[in-house]
LODOKE-775030 format. One record per residue (C-alpha): residue in three letters; x negated, y negated, z. Coordinates in steps of 0.5 Angstrom, whole numbers, padded with zeros to 4 digits, always signed. Layout:
REM residues N
AlaXYZ
...
//
This chain:
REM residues 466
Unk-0069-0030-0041
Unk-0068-0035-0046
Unk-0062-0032-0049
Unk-0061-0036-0056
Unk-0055-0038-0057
Unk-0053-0043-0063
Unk-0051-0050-0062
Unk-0047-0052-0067
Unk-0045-0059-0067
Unk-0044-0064-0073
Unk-0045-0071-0074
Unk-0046-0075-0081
Unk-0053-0077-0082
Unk-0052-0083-0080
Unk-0049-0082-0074
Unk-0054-0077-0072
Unk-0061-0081-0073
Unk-0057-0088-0070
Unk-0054-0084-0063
Unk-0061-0080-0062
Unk-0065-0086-0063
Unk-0061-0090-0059
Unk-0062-0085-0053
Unk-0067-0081-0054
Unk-0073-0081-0049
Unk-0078-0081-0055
Unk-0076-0083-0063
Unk-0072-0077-0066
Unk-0075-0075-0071
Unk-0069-0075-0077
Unk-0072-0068-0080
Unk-0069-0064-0074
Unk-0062-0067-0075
Unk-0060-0060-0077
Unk-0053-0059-0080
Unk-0051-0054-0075
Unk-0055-0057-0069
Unk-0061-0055-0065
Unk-0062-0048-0063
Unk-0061-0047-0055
Unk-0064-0043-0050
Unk-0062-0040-0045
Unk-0065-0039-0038
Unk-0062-0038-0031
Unk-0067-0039-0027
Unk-0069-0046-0032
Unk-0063-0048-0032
Unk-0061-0047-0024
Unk-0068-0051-0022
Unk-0065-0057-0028
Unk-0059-0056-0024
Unk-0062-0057-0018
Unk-0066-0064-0020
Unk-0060-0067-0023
Unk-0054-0066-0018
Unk-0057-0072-0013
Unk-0058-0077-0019
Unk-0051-0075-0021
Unk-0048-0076-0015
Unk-0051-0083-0014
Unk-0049-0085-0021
Unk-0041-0083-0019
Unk-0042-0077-0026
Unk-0042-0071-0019
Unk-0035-0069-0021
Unk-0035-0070-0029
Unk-0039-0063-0030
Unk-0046-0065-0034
Unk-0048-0059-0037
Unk-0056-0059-0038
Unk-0058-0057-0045
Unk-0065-0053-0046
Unk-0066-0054-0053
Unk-0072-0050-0057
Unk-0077-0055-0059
Unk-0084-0055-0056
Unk-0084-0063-0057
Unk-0083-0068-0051
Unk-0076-0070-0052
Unk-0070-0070-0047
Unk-0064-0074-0049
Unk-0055-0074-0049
Unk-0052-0073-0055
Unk-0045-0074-0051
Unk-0042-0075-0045
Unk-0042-0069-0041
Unk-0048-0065-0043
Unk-0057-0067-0042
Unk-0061-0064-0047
Unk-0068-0064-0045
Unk-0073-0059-0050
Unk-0078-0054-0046
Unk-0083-0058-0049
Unk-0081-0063-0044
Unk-0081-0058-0038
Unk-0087-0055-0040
Unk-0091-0061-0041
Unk-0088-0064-0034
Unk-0094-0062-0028
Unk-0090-0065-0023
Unk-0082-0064-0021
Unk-0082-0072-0021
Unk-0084-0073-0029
Unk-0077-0069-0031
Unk-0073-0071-0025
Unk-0075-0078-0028
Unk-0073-0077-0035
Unk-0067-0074-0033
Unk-0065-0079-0028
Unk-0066-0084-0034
Unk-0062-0080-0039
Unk-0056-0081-0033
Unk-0057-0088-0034
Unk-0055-0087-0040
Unk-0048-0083-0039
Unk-0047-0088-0033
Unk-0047-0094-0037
Unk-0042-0091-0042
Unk-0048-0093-0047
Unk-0045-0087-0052
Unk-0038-0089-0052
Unk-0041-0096-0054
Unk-0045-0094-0058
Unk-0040-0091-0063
Unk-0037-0098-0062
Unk-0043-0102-0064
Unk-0042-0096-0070
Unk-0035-0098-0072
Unk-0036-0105-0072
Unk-0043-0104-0076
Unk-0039-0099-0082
Unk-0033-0105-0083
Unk-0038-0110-0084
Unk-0042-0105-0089
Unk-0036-0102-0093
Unk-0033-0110-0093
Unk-0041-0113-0096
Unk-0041-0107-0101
Unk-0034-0109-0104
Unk-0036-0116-0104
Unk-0043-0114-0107
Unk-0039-0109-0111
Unk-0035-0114-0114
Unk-0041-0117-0116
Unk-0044-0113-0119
Unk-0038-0111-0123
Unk-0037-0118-0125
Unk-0044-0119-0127
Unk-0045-0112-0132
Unk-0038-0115-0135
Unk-0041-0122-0136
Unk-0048-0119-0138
Unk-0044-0114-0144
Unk-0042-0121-0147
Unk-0047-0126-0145
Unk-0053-0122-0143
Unk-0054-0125-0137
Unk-0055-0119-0131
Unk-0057-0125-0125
Unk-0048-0124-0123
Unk-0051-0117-0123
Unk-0057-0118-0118
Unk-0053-0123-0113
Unk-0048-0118-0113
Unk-0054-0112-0110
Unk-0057-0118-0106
Unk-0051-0119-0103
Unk-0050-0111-0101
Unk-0058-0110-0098
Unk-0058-0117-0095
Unk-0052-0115-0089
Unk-0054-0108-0089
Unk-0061-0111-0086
Unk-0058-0115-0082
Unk-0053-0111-0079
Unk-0059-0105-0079
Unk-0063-0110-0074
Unk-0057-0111-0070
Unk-0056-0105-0068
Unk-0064-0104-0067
Unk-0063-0110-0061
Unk-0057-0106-0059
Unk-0061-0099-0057
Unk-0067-0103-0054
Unk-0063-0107-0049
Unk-0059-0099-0048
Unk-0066-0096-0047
Unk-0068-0102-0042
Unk-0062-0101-0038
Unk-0063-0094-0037
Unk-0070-0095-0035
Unk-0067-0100-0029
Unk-0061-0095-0028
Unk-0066-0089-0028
Unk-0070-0093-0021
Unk-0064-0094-0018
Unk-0061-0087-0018
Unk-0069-0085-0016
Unk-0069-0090-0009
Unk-0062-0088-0007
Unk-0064-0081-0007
Unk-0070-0083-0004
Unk-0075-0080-0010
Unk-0081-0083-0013
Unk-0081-0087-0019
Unk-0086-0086-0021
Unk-0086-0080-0024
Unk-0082-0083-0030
Unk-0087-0089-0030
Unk-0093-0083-0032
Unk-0089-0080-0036
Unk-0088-0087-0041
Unk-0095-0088-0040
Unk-0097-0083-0042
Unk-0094-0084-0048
Unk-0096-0091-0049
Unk-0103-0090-0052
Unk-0099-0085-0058
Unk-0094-0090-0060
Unk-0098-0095-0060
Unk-0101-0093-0065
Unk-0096-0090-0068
Unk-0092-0097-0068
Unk-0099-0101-0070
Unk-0098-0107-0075
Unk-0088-0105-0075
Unk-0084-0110-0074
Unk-0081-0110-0066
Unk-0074-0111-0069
Unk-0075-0105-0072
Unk-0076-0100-0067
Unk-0070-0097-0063
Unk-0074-0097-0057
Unk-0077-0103-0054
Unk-0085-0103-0055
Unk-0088-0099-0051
Unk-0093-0103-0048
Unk-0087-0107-0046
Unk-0083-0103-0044
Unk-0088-0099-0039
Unk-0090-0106-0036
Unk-0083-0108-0034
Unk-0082-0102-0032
Unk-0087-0101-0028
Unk-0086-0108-0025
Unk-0079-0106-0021
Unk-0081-0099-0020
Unk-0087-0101-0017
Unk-0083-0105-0012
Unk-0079-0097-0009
Unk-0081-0095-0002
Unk-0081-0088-0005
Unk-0087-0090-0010
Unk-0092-0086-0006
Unk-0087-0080-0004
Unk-0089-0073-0006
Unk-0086-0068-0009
Unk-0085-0061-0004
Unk-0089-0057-0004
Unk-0084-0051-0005
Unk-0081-0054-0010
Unk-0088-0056-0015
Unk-0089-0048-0015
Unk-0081-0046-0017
Unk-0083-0052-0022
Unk-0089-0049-0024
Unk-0086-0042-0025
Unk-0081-0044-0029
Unk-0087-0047-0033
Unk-0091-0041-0033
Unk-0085-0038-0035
Unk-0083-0041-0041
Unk-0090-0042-0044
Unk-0090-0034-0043
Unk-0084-0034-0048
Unk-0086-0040-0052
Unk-0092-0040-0053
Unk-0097-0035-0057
Unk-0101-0030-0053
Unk-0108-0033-0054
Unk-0106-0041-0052
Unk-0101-0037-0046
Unk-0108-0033-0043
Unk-0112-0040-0044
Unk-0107-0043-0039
Unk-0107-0038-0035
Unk-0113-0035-0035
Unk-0116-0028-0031
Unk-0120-0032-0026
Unk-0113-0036-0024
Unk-0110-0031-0019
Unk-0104-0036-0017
Unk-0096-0034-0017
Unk-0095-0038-0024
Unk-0101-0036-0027
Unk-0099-0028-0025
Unk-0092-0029-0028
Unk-0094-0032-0035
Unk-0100-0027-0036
Unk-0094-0021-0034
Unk-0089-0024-0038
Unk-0093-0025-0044
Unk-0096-0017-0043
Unk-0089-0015-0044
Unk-0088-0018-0049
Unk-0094-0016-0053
Unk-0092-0009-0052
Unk-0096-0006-0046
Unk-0091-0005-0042
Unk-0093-0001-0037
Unk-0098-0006-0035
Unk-0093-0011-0036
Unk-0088-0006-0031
Unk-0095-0006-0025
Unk-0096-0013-0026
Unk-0089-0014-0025
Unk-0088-0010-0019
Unk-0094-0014-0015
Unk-0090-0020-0017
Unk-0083-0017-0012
Unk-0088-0015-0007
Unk-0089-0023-0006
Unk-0082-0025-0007
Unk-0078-0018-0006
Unk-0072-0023-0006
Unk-0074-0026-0013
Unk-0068-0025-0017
Unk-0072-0027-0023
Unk-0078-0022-0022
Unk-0073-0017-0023
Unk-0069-0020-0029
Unk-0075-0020-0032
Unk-0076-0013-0031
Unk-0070-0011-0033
Unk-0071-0015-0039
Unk-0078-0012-0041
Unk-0075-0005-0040
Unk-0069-0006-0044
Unk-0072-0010-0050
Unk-0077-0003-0050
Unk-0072+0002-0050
Unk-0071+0004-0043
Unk-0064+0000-0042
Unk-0061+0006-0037
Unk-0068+0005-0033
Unk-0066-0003-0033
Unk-0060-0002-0030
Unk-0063-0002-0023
Unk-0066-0008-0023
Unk-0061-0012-0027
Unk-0057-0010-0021
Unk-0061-0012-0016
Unk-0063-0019-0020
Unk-0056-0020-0020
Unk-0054-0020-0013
Unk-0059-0023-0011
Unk-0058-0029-0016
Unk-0050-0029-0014
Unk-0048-0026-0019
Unk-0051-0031-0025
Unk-0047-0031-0032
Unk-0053-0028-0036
Unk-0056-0024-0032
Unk-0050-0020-0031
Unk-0049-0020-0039
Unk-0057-0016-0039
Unk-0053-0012-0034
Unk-0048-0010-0038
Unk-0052-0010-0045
Unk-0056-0005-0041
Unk-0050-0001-0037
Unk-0047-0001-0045
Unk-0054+0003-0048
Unk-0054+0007-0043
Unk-0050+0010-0048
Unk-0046+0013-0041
Unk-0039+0014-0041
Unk-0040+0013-0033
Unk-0042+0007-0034
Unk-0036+0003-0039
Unk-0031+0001-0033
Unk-0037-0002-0029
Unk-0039-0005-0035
Unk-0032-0008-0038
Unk-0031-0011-0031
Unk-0040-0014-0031
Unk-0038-0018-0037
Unk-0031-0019-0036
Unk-0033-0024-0030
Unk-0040-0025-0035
Unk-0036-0029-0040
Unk-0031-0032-0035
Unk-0036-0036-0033
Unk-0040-0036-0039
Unk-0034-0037-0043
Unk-0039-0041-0050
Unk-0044-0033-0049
Unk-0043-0030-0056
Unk-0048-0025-0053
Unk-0043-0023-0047
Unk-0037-0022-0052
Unk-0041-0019-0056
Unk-0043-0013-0052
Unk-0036-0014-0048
Unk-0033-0012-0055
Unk-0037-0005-0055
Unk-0036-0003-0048
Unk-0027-0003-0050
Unk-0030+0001-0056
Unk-0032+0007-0051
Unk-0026+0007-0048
Unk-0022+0007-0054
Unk-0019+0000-0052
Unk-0019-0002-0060
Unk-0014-0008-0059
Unk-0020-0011-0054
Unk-0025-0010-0058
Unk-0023-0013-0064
Unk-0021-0019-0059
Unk-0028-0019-0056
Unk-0032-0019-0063
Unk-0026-0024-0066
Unk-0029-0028-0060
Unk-0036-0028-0061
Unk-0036-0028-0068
Unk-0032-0034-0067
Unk-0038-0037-0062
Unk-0043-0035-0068
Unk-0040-0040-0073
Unk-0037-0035-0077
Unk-0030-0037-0078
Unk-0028-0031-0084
Unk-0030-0025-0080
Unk-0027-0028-0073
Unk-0021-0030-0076
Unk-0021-0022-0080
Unk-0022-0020-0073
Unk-0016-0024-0069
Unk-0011-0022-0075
Unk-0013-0014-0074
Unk-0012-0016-0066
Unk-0006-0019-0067
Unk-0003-0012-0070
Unk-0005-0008-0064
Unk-0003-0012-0058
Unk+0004-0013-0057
Unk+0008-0019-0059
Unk+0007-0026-0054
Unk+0002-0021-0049
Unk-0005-0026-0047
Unk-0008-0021-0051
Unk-0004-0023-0058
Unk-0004-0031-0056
Unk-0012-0031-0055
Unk-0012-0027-0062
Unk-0007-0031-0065
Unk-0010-0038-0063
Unk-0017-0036-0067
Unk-0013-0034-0073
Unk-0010-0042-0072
Unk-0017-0045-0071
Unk-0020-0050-0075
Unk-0027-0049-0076
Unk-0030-0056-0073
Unk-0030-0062-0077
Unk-0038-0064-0080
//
């Protein structure tokens, strides 16, 4: 559960604080703007129930067959936003912190609002527009200035100089508000597109109501006595009350999450406040005395964790007499014996979640991590196939090349190995030891073959642009 793998998108400053303002659910902070991006994790079972919520809304919005990928990102705060045009990052904060299915499909619903309505490719047009003006006024302002430091060296006046500076700031706040206005219009576009998509999947609204509700009280205070024309998003009293106003006409405002479905969402809750959160706040959560599925499956999580894990591999066992079809019952069991030590008494049940999972991409990689350090001959072939298909599919997994990479190394396929440490280290955002490795692949392949053409094609990759 929760492979990491790192993002590593780049953006300037600007750019960045400006998209993430405009789309985000919630103000992004500039402080985590992090050069190297956000820190992602990784969860079949998390990102298959976010799969679930979003393909109707996208389908409704006319994006079904354009492939938007949901983003976990590692952040404990409420916040879910689009930082492109085929990828919804929502933060395990934001999952976490939603009771109901209908509070995230809501925010996700609003976030493909966004993506229906072309906002970033007219963002970044707003942005293009914007730097011109900027680049011209600081010339302008520029020449002034020069002009007055002249005059001023000989005359000792600096007013030349002053009007100059004047005339640099004056454009750049005015081009600030525009942009602002811009993104508040975006944000309430997104709100009204958001409804849509909900009433034609015959879903409640409601839940995005809630959850900007929530909110409003917070940042209200937060925004007490600021400019509204300095605010990315629209006041937040406002935009509840708009959005309330034409929610509040669905004919599925009322309509109740399923059943069946608030208890994958509350286990995918458990599950992640297991991993996430510190022992102490998990057991407050999820006491003792709380004997339901959710409550069971954060406690075990959380055992293992912390080192029981014989008690953790007891309360596990009862979890799958439950649901002896849960394929992420025996993920996580496979997964505390593997992270104990135990990565040939993991095999079994990662075999087992991932046939019941259809063969899920990280799964089958904990599969072969464990067929790998079993440290059996036996297994390598079975290994090599596993993770072969692992990164196939997962084609962006470090982890799968990484361990493919060591599987070649126990049959002696040195050329294969190279290639798949090439192709990890490349994933990682190390260029100098991917390229060093693709050049040493490239001697042991023969000349044209795909292996050498894979390898070849790292050494001539440029590293992303910042």
């Amino acid at each position: 559960m929760l492979l990491r793998i790192a993002l590593r998108q780049k953006a300037s400053a600007l750019t960045a604080l400006v998209t993430a303002a405009a789309i985000a659910l919630t103000p992004f902070s500039a402080a985590r703007a992090q050069a190297k991006g956000p820190p992602v994790l990784r969860d079949t079972e998390t990102e298959q129930l976010l799969r679930e919520y979003t393909r109707p809304i996208l389908r409704v919005a006319g994006l079904e067959k354009q492939n938007i990928q949901m983003v976990i990102i590692n952040d404990g705060s409420f916040n879910a936003f689009v930082a492109d045009g085929r990828r919804i990052f929502v933060n395990w904060g934001a999952i976490l912190q939603s009771e109901t299915p209908n509070q995230i499909i809501g925010v996700l619903a609003h976030e493909t609002g966004h993506l229906a309505g072309g906002h970033l490719s007219k963002l970044r047009e707003q942005l293009a527009t914007a730097q011109t003006q900027m680049i011209i006024a600081m010339l302008l302002g520029a020449g002034a200035i020069a002009a007055g430091s002249t005059r001023s060296s000989s005359a000792g006046n600096n007013g030349l100089a002053n009007a100059g500076a004047a005339a640099i700031a004056a454009p750049q706040e005015m081009i600030r508000r525009t942009l602002l206005s811009y993104q508040r219009q975006q944000e309430e576009n997104a709100d009204r597109a958001g409804v849509k998509f909900l009433t034609a999947t015959q879903q409640s609204p409601k839940g995005m109501y809630e959850t900007f509700k929530r909110f409003t009280s917070e940042s209200l205070f937060a925004s007490r006595g600021a400019d509204p024309y300095l605010q990315s998003h629209p006041m937040p009293a406002e935009r509840v009350a708009a959005l309330q106003e034409f929610a509040g006409t669905s004919p599925y405002w009322n309509k109740k999450d399923d059943p069946a479905l608030q208890l994958r969402h509350d286990m995918v809750r458990a599950k992640i406040s297991a991993f996430m959160e510190r022992p102490e706040t998990v057991y407050r959560r999820y006491p003792q005395t709380n004997d339901s599925l959710p409550a069971r499956y954060a406690r075990a999580i959380s055992t293992y964790l912390h080192g029981d894990l014989r008690s953790a591999l007891t309360q596990i066992d009862a979890l799958i007499q439950v649901q002896p079809n849960n394929p992420y019952f025996y993920e996580v069991r496979g997964q505390a014996l593997l992270e104990s030590g135990k990565p040939a008494e993991a095999i079994a049940p990662l075999r087992k979640a991932a046939q019941l999972s259809n063969n899920a991409p990280l799964i089958e990689m904990l599969l072969g991590q464990a067929l790998v350090g079993a440290d059996n001959k036996a297994y390598t072939d079975d290994a090599v196939r596993i993770l072969r298909a692992a990164v196939a599919r997962e084609p962006e997994a470090a982890l799968g090349y990484t361990q493919l990479a060591m599987a070649y190394g126990r049959k002696g396929d040195y050329a294969e190995a190279d290639l798949a440490s090439a192709q990890a280290a490349y994933l990682r955002g190390d260029n100098k030891t991917a390229r060093e490795l693709a050049t040493r692949a490239k001697t042991r392949f023969a000349i044209g073959t795909p292996g050498w053409v894979k390898a070849d094609d790292i050494v001539a990759a440029k590293p992303p642009r910042n």
